[in-house]
LOTORLO-969120 format. One record per residue (C-alpha): y, x, z; residue in three letters. Coordinates in steps of 0.001 Angstrom, whole numbers, padded with zeros to 6 digits, always signed. Layout:
REM LOTORLO-969120
YXZALA;...
***
This chain:
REM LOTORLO-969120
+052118+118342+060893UNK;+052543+118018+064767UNK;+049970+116000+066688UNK;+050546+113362+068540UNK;+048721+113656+071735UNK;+049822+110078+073476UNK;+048267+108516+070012UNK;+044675+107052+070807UNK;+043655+108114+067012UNK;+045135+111071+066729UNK;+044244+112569+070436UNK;+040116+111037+068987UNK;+040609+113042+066182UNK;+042088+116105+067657UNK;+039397+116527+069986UNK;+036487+116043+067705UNK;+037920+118755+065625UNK;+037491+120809+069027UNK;+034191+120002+070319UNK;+033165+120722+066699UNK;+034242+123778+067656UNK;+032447+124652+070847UNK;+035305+123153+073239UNK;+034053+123410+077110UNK;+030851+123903+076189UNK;+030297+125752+079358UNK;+031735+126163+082416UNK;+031385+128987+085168UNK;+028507+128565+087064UNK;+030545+129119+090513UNK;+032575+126143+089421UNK;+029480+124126+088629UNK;+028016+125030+092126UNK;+030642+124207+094084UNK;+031128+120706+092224UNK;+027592+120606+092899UNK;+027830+120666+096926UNK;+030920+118233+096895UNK;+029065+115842+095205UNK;+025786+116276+097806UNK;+028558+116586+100506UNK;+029772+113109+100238UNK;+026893+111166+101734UNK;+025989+108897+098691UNK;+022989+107491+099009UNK;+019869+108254+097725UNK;+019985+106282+094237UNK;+022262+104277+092598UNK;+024514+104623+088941UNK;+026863+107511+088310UNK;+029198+107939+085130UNK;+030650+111153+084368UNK;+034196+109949+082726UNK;+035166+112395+079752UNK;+031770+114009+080263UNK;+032503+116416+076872UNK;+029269+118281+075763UNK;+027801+117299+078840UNK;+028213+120034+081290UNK;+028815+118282+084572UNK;+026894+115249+083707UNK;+024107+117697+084348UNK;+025378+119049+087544UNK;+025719+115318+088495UNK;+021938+114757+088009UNK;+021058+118215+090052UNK;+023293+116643+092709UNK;+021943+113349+092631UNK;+018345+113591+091378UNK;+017220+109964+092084UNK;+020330+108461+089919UNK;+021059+106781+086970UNK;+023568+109530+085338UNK;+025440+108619+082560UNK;+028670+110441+080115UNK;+031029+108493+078418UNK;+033939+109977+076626UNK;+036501+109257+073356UNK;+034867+111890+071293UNK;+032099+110838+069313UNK;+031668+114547+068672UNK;+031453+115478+071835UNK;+028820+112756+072502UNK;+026798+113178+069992UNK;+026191+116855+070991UNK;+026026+116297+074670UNK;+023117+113415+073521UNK;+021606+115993+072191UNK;+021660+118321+075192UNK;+020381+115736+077586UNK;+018414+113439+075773UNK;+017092+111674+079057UNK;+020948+110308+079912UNK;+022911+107566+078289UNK;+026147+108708+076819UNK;+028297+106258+075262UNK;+032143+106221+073612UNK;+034729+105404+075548UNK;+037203+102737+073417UNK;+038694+099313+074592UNK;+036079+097896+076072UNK;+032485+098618+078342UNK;+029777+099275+076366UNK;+027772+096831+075900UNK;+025822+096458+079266UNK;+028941+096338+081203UNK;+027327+098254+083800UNK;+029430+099063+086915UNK;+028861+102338+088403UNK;+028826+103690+092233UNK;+029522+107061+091840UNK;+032502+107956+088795UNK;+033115+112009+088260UNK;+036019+113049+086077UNK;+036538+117065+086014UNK;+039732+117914+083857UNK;+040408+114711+081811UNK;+043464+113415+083394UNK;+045865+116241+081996UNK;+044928+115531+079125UNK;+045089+111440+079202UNK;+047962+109433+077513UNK;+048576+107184+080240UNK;+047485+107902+083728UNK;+047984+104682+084282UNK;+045303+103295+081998UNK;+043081+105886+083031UNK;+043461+104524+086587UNK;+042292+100999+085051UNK;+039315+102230+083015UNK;+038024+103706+085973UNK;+038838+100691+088300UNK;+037356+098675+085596UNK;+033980+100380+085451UNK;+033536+101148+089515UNK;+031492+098698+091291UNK;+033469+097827+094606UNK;+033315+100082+097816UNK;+032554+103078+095054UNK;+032787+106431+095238UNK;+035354+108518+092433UNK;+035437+112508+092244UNK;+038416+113566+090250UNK;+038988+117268+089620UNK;+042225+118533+087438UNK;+044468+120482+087828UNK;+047206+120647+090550UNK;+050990+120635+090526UNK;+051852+121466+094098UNK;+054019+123892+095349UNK;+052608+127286+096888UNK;+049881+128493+094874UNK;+050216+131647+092908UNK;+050300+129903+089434UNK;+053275+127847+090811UNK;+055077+130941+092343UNK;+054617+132707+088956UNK;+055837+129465+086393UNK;+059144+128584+088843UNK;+060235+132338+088693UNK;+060438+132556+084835UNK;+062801+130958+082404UNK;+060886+127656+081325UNK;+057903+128043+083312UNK;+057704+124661+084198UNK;+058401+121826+081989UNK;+059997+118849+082845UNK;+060376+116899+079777UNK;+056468+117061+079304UNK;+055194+116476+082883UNK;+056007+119213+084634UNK;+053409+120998+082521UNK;+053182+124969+083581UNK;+054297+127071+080640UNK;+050367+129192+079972UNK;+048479+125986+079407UNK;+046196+124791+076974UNK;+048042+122293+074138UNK;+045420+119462+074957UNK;+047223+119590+078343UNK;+050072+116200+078719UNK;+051068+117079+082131UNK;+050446+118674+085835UNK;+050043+116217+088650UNK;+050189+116373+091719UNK;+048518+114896+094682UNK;+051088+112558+095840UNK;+051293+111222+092298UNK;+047716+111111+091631UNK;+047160+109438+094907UNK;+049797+106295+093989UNK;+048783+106224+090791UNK;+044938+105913+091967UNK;+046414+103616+095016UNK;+047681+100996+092539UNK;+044650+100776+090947UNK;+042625+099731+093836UNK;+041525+103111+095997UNK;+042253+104866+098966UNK;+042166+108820+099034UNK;+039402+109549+101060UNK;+039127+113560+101131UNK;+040753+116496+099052UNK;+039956+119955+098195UNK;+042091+122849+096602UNK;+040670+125875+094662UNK;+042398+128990+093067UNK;+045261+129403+096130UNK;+045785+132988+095297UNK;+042682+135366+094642UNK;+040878+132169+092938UNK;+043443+132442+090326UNK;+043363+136112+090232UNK;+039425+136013+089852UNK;+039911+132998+087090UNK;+042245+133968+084557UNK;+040921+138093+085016UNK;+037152+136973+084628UNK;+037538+133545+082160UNK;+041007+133939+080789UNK;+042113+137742+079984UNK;+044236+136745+076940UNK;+046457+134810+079282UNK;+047098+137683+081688UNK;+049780+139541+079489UNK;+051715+136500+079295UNK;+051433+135836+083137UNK;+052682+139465+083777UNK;+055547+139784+081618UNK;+058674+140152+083924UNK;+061127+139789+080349UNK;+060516+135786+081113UNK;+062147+136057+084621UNK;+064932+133600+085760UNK;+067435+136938+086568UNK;+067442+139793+088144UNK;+065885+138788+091748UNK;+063790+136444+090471UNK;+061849+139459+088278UNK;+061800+142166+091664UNK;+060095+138698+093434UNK;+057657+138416+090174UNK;+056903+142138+089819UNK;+055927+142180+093394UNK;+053934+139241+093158UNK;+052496+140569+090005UNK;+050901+143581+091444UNK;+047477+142326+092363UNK;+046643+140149+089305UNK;+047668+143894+086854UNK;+045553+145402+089164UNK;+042085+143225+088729UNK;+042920+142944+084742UNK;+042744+146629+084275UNK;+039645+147187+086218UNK;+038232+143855+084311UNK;+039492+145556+081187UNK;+037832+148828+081787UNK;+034579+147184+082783UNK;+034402+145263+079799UNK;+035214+148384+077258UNK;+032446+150344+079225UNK;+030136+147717+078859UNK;+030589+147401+076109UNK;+030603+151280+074740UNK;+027412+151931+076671UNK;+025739+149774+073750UNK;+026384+151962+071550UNK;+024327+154344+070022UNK;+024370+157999+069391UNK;+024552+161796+071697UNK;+028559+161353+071882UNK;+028262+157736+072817UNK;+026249+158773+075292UNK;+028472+161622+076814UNK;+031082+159654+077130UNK;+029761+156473+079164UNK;+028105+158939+081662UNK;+031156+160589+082244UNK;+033183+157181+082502UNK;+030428+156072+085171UNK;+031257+157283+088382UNK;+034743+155439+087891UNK;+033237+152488+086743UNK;+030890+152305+089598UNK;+034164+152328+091438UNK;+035414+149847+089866UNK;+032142+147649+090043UNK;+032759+147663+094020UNK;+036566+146632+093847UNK;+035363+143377+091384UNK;+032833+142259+093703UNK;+035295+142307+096290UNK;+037785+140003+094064UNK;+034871+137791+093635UNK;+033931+137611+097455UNK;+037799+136872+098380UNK;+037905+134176+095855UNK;+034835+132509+097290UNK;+036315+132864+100721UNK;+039234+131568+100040UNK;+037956+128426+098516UNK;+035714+128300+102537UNK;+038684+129030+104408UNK;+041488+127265+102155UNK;+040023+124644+100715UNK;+042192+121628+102931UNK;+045261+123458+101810UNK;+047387+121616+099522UNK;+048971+124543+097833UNK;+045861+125205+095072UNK;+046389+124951+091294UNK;+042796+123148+091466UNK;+042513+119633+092579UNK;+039416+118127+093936UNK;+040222+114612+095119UNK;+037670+112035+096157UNK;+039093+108150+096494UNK;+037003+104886+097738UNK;+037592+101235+096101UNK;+038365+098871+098125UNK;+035638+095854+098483UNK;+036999+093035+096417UNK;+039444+095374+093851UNK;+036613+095675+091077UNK;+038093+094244+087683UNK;+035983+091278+086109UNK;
***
């Protein structure tokens, strides 16, 4: 039977089937570091009350309490799964389930982080409101997702294939996860956010080009094949523009691949196990060089590109107005 994501019990109940799986238990620790130095880079002050909205397991309600050492950090989230394990994680922070009301202490917060929630919301709208809602006026809200603009690799890859880009379910990209109800952008996450009381204050943009390459190569291999398959192009220009485009992201999965099989045969045991990853080395010590390179263009392009609008990573802090906090 299909799920029904826009369903508050069924969307509960898919998603403690998932955390009781191990869903985003863990997250890269470049992405956690760089989340990390947004958060510090935002001149909060030195205590105050932070809620990590949709914290899952737990992950960045941690890298909330690195940032801010002298706050109050708590998770909330609709998953009593998820909270139960990420209470179990972090025993010294509050976590509490998100339903139709505050909990109980009705606590307004100063700082609100929400890292990949709002894809997978059934109204943004709402969302917008429960945040609004639990914000103390003049706050501070981090919210990272993903991004539907134009430009970025991603983008140039979904609107050169045949249904790459869904329109009847929010302009969703055609590779992404099932949980996922749409792909906003910043203009619409901005008025949706602006309605409910806040005021973009500064944006970021991640995975451009080689920060996608580096992602789905490094985190997501399974997805690559899919990415690269010209068969889905539009017509016949529209697959010479993809297989051009193509050529670097092939390129870092089969040196990714490699590394991985030799890594993984050099475990093994025995003389001909032996033989054979000694004479595989010298190419994968090549190979070892042209990785770290992906890796340092991906972290320069998040320095050098990170104002640039056309990432398929959003990072998008907003203020509350004085006097917009709900009662």
């Amino acid at each position: 039977m299909a799920i029904d994501l826009l369903d508050a019990n069924q969307s509960k109940a898919f998603y403690d089937r998932r955390y009781s799986d191990g869903y985003m238990d863990e997250w890269p620790a470049e992405k956690k570091q760089r989340v990390l130095e947004l958060i510090r880079g935002h001149g909060l002050p030195t205590s105050g009350e932070a809620l990590d909205f949709g914290c899952g397991t737990g992950v960045f309600a941690e890298v909330i309490q690195q940032a801010l050492p002298h706050w109050k950090v708590s998770g909330c989230e609709i998953s009593e799964t998820a909270i139960k394990i990420a209470a179990k994680r972090f025993p010294s922070m509050e976590f509490f389930l998100l339903g139709d009301s505050l909990p109980a202490s009705n606590h307004k917060f100063d700082f609100i982080f929400s890292h990949h929630v709002f894809e997978h919301v059934p109204s943004v709208a709402d969302t917008c409101g429960q945040i609004r809602s639990m914000c103390k006026p003049g706050g501070t809200v981090l919210l990272v997702l993903p991004c539907g603009n134009e430009g970025s690799l991603e983008w140039k890859i979904c609107h050169l294939r045949r249904n790459g880009i869904d329109t009847s379910r929010g302009n969703r990209w055609f590779f992404e996860d099932p949980g996922h109800l749409r792909r906003l952008t910043t203009v619409e996450l901005e008025a949706a956010m602006q309605t409910a009381g806040f005021g973009l204050a500064d944006e970021f943009y991640a995975n451009h080009h080689d920060g996608a390459i580096e992602y789905f190569t490094r985190e997501e291999p399974s997805l690559v094949p899919a990415l690269t398959d010209l068969n889905a192009a539009r017509g016949y220009q529209e697959r010479q523009e993809l297989s051009s485009l193509l050529g670097p992201l092939q390129k870092a999965a089969a040196i990714r691949d490699y590394l991985r099989r030799y890594e993984y045969r050099r475990q093994l045991k025995g003389v001909l196990a032996a033989v054979r990853s000694l004479a595989r080395a010298p190419v994968a010590a090549l190979y070892r060089v042209a990785d770290r390179k992906l890796t340092k263009r991906s972290r320069e392009e998040w320095t050098g590109r990170q104002k640039n609008r056309n990432g398929s990573e959003m990072y998008l802090v907003f203020k509350q107005s004085h006097g917009r906090s709900a009662t």
